[in-house]
C-alpha positions in Angstrom: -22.5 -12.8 9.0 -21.5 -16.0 7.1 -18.4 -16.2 5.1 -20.3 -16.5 2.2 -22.3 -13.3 2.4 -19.0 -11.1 3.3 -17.5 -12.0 0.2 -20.1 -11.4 -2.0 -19.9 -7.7 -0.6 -16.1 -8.4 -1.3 -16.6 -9.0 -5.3 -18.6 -6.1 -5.6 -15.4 -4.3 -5.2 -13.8 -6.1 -8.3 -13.0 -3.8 -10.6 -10.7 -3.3 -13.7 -8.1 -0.8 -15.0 -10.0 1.4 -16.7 -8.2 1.6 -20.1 -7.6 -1.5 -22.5 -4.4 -3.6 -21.2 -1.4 -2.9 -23.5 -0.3 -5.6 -26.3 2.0 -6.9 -23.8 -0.1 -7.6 -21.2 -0.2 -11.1 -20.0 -2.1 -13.1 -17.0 -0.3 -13.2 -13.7 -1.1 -16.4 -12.0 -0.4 -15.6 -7.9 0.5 -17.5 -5.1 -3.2 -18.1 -4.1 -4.1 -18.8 -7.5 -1.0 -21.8 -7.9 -2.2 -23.3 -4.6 -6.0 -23.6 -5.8 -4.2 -24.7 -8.5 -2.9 -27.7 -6.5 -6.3 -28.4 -4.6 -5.2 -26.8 -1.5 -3.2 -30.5 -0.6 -0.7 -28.5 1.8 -3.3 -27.4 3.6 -5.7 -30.1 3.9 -5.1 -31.7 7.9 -3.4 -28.6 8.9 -4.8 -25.8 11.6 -3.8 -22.7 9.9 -4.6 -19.4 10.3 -5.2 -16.9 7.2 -3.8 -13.2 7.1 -6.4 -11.8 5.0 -8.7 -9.2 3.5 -10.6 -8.4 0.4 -7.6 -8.3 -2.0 -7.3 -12.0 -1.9 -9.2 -12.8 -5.0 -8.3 -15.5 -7.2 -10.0 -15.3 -10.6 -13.0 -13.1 -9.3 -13.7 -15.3 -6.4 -12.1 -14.9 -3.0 -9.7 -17.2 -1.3 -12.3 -17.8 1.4 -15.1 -18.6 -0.9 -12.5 -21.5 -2.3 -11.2 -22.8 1.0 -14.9 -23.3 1.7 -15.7 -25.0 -1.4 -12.6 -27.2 -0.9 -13.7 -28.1 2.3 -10.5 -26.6 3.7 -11.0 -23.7 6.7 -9.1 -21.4 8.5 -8.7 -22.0 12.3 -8.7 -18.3 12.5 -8.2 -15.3 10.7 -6.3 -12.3 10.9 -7.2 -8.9 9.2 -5.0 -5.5 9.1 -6.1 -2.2 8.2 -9.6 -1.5 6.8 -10.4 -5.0 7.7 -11.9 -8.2 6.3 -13.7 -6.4 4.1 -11.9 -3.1 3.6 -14.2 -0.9 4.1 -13.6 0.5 7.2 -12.1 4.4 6.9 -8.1 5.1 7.4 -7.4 4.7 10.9 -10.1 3.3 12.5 -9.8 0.9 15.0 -11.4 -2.1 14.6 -13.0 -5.1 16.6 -12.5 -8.4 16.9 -15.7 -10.8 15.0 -16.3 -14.4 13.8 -17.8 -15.6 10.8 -19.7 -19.1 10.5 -17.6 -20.3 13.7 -14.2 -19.2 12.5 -13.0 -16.5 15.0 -11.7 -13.1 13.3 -9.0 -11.4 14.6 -8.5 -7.4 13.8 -4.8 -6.6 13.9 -5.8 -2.9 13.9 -7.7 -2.7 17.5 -6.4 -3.4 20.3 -3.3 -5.0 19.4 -1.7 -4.8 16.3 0.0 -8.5 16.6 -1.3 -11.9 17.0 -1.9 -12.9 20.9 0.0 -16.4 21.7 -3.6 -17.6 22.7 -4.7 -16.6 19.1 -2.0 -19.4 17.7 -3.2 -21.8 20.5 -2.5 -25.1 17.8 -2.1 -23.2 14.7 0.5 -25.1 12.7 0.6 -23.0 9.9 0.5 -19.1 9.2 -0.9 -18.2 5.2 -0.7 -14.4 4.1 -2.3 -13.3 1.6 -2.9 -10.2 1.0 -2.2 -7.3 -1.8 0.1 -4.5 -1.1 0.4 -1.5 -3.1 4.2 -1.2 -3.1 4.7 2.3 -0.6 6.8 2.0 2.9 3.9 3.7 4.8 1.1 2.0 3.6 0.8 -0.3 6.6 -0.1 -3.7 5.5 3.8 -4.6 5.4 3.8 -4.0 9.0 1.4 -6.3 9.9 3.1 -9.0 7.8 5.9 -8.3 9.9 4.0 -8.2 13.4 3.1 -12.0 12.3 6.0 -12.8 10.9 7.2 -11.8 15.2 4.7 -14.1 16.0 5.0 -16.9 14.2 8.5 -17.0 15.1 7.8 -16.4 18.9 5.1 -19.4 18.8 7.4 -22.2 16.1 5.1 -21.9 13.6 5.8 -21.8 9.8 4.7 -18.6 8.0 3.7 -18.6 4.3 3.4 -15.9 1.8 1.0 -16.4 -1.2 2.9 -13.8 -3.4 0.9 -10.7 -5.3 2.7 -8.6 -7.8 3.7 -5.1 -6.2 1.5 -2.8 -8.8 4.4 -0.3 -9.1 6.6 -2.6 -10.4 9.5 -4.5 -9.4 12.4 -1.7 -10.9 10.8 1.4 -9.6 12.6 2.7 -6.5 12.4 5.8 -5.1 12.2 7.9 -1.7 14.6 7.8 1.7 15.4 4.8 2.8 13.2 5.4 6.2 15.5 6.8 8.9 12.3 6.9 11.7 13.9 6.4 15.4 12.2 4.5 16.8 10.7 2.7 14.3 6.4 3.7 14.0 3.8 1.1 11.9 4.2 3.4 8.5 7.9 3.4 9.0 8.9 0.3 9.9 11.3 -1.0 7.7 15.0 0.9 6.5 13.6 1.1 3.2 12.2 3.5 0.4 9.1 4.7 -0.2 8.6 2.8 -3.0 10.9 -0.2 -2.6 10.2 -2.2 -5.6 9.7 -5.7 -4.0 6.7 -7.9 -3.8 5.7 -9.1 -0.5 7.0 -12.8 -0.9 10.7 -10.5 -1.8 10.1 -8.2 1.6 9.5 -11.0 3.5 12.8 -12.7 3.5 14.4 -9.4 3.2 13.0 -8.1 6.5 14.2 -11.9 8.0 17.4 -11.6 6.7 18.6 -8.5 7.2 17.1 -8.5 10.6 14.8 -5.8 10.4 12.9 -6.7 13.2 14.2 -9.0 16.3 13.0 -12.5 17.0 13.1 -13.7 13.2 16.3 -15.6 13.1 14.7 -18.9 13.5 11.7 -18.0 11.6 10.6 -20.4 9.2 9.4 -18.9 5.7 8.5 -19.5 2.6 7.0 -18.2 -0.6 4.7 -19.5 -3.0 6.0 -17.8 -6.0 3.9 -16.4 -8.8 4.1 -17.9 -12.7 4.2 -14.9 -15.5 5.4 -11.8 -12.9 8.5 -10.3 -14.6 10.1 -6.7 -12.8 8.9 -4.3 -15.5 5.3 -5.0 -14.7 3.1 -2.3 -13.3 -0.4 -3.5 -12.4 -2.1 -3.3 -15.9 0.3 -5.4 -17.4 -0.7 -8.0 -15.0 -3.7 -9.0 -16.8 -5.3 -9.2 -13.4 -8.3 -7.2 -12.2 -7.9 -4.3 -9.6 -9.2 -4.8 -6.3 -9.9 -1.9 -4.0 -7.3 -2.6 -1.4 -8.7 0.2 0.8 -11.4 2.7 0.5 -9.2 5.7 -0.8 -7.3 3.2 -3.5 -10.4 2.4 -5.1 -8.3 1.9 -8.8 -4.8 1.6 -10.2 -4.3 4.9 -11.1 -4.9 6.1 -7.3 -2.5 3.6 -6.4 0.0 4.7 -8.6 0.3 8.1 -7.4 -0.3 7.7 -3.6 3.4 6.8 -3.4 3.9 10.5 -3.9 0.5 12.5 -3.4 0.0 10.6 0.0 2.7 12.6 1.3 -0.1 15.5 1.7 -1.3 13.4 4.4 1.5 14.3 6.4 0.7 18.1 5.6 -2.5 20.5 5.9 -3.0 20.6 2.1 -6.4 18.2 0.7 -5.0 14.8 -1.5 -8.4 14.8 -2.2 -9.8 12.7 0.0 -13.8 13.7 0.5 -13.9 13.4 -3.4 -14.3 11.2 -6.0 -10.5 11.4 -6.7 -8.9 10.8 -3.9 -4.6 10.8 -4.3 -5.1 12.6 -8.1 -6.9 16.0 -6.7 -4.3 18.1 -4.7 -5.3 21.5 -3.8 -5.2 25.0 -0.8 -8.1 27.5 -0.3 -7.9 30.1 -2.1 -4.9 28.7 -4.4 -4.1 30.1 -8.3 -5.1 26.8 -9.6 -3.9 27.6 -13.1 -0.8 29.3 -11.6 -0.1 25.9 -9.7 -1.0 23.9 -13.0 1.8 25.8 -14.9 4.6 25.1 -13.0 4.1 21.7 -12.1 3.7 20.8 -16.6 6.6 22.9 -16.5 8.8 20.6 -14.8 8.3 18.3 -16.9 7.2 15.3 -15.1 6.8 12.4 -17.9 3.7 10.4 -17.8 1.4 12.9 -16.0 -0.5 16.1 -17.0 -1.5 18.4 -14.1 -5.3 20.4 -15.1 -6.3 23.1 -13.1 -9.2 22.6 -10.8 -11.1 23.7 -8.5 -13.3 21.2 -5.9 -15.0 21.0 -2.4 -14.2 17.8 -0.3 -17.7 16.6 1.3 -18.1 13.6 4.2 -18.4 10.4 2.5 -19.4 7.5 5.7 -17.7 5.0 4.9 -14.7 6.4 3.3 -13.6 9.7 4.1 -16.2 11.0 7.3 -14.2 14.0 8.0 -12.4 15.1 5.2 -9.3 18.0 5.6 -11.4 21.4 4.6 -15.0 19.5 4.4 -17.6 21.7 2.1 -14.8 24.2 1.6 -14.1 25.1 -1.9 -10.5 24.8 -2.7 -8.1 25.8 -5.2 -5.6 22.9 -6.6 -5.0 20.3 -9.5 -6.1 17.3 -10.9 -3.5 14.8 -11.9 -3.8 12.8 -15.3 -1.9 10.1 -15.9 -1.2 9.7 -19.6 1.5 7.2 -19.7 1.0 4.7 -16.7 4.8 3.1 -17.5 6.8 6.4 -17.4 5.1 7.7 -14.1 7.4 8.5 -11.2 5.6 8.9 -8.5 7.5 9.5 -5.6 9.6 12.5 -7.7 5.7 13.6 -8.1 4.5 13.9 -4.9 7.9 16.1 -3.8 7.3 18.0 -7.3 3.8 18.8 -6.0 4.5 19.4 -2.1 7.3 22.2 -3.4 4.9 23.9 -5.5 1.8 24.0 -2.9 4.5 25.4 -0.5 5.7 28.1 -2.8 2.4 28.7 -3.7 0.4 29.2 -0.4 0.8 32.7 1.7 3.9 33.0 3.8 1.6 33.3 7.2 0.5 29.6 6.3 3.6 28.1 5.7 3.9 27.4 9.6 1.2 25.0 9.3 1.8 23.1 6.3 3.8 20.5 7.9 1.6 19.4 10.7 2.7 17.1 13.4 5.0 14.7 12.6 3.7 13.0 10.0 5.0 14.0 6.9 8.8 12.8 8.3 7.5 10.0 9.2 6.0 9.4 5.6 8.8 10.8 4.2 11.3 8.7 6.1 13.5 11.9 6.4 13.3 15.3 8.1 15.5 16.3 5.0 12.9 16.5 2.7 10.6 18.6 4.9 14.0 21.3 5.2 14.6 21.2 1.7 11.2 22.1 0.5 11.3 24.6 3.5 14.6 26.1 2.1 13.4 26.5 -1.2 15.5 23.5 -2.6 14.2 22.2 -6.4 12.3 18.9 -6.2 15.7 17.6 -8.3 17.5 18.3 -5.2 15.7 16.5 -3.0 15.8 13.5 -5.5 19.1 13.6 -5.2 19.6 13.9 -2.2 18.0 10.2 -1.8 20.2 8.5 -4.6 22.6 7.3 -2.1 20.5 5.6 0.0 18.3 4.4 -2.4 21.6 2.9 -4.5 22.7 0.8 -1.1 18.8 -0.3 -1.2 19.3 -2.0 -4.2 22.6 -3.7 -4.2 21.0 -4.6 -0.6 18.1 -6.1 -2.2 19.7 -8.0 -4.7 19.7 -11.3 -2.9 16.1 -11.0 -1.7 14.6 -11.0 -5.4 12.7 -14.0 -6.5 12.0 -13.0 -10.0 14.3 -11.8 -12.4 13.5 -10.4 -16.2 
């Protein structure tokens, strides 16, 4: 498959927020966009390689397409997660390709970093890519895994900076206390750290949050128009699907929270057309659950009573928790994107499924280890096990979440 034809599968994906942007909106211009803006001159002689997928878009084309049209091409490139494309399901493990010559190197098969023969005469490492702002999502670990290899190898890395569509004040969550560290708990940070990736970056070189990146040299290519209050629609920019299951913003914004119920044997709605905003048991009081999560008061959101059946959907979610089961649960609506907390939603919402399911099938709620991992904390877990209000919980991170931020402070590259 040519370059050309990938990416025209790529803009297909383009899609915007669904509501009209607020009177405040105003374009972002991103890294990408500032160095098509200068002709691509600091690449042009240079072997580089590009850590990329489908969120790289640039004013409705993708980076790729423009590289090509410059007459400027990767030596290689690198995709995470999902891959080139993004449409391959969560978790799968994917192969290495090429595309019109230029080698393609999946950094979710068999390794999950950059080979030293893969950098053979690279002299220049470009990321681009959009992240959505949440600790487990695993983009940030890759950037990191390159970061490692960069360093290892001499090489310059560069970060084409995105906005993080949560925004750059939201922070919420335990700071991750996974030992040892796993690829969706990485980093010592919050679920919802409120950094872009250009920000995380130097933090995760400077505070040493992985080995070998003393000597690392990085830079960012800052965005023009990004202030910290910012949550996606007040970009101005249009919403790629960065995965399958984060189809739009609104997705996005709660899967800080909601993706917790990955770690757990309730549905996040995945095998529906809403994945992340349908939460739901078999057998559930749907309007029972409704009640008390409106009652607490959570602003921004509105939780309806609903009732669905999760179905294989190739391509997306093939094997859905409770496939063609009908199940009992909730559908989120967010009425005020600005106000949202997700994070505080998503343990609001794992309390109630708890309290509401039968005792019996408490013991197999929390499955595995995942949702500590997600978490960052076995705490959370106990709480909600104990009977402890969501408020607790919250509080129960402050601390942590408080060192975060006076932490972060030098890291930040944009300032209101």
């Amino acid at each position: 498959m040519s370059l050309r034809s990938i990416f025209a599968v790529v803009a297909a994906l383009l899609v915007t927020f669904s509501s009209p942007p607020p009177s405040r909106a105003q374009t972002v211009k991103t890294g990408a966009e500032l160095l098509f803006d200068q002709g691509f001159q600091p690449l042009k002689g240079k072997k580089f390689a590009l850590v990329t997928n489908q969120s790289a878009m640039v004013g409705g084309v993708h980076l790729l397409d423009l590289l090509e049209k410059a007459g400027v091409r990767p030596a290689v490139i690198f995709t995470p997660e999902h891959g080139l494309t993004g449409k391959a399901e969560d978790g799968v493990r994917l192969a290495d390709g090429s595309a019109d010559g230029v080698p393609i190197k999946s950094l979710y098969g068999a390794s999950k970093r950059p080979r030293p023969e893969d950098l053979k005469g690279v002299e220049l490492v470009l990321f681009d890519i959009q992240d959505v702002g949440v600790r487990f999502y695993t983009y940030i670990s890759t950037m990191g895994f390159v970061m490692q290899a960069a360093a290892q190898a001499g090489i310059p890395f560069v970060v084409l900076d995105r906005p993080n569509p949560l925004g750059g004040d939201y922070v919420s969550g335990f700071v991750s206390e996974a030992k040892p560290p796993t690829f969706t708990s990485l980093y010592p940070i919050p679920v919802a750290y409120g950094m872009t990736v250009g920000e995380l970056a130097g933090m995760i070189k400077g505070e040493a949050m992985l080995p070998g990146l003393s000597q690392l040299d990085l830079s960012v290519v800052r965005m023009q128009g990004w202030e910290r209050w910012m949550r996606w629609p007040d970009t101005g920019l249009p919403w790629v699907a960065t995965s399958p299951n984060l189809a739009d913003f609104e997705s996005a914004l709660l899967y800080a929270g909601t993706g917790f119920l990955e770690g757990t044997a309730a549905s996040e709605g995945r095998g529906c057309n809403l994945p992340f905003r349908l939460a739901g048991w078999p057998g559930i009081d749907a309007q029972a659950l409704a009640q008390r999560l409106n009652a607490a008061g959570l602003p921004g959101l509105r939780f309806e009573p609903a009732h669905f059946t999760p179905v294989s959907r190739p391509g997306v979610s093939s094997d859905p928790k409770y496939c063609n089961r009908l199940l009992g649960g909730v559908r989120i609506e967010i009425t005020d994107y600005r106000h949202v907390l997700p994070v505080e939603t998503g343990t609001a919402l794992v309390s109630a499924l708890y309290a509401a399911i039968p005792e019996p099938a408490r013991k197999i709620f929390f499955r595995g280890g995942g949702f500590d991992d997600m978490t960052g904390s076995e705490r959370m877990r106990k709480a909600v096990q104990a009977g402890e209000s969501p408020e607790a919980v919250a509080a129960a991170w402050s601390d942590g979440v408080q060192r975060f931020l006076h932490l972060r402070q030098g890291y930040l590259l944009y300032h209101d």
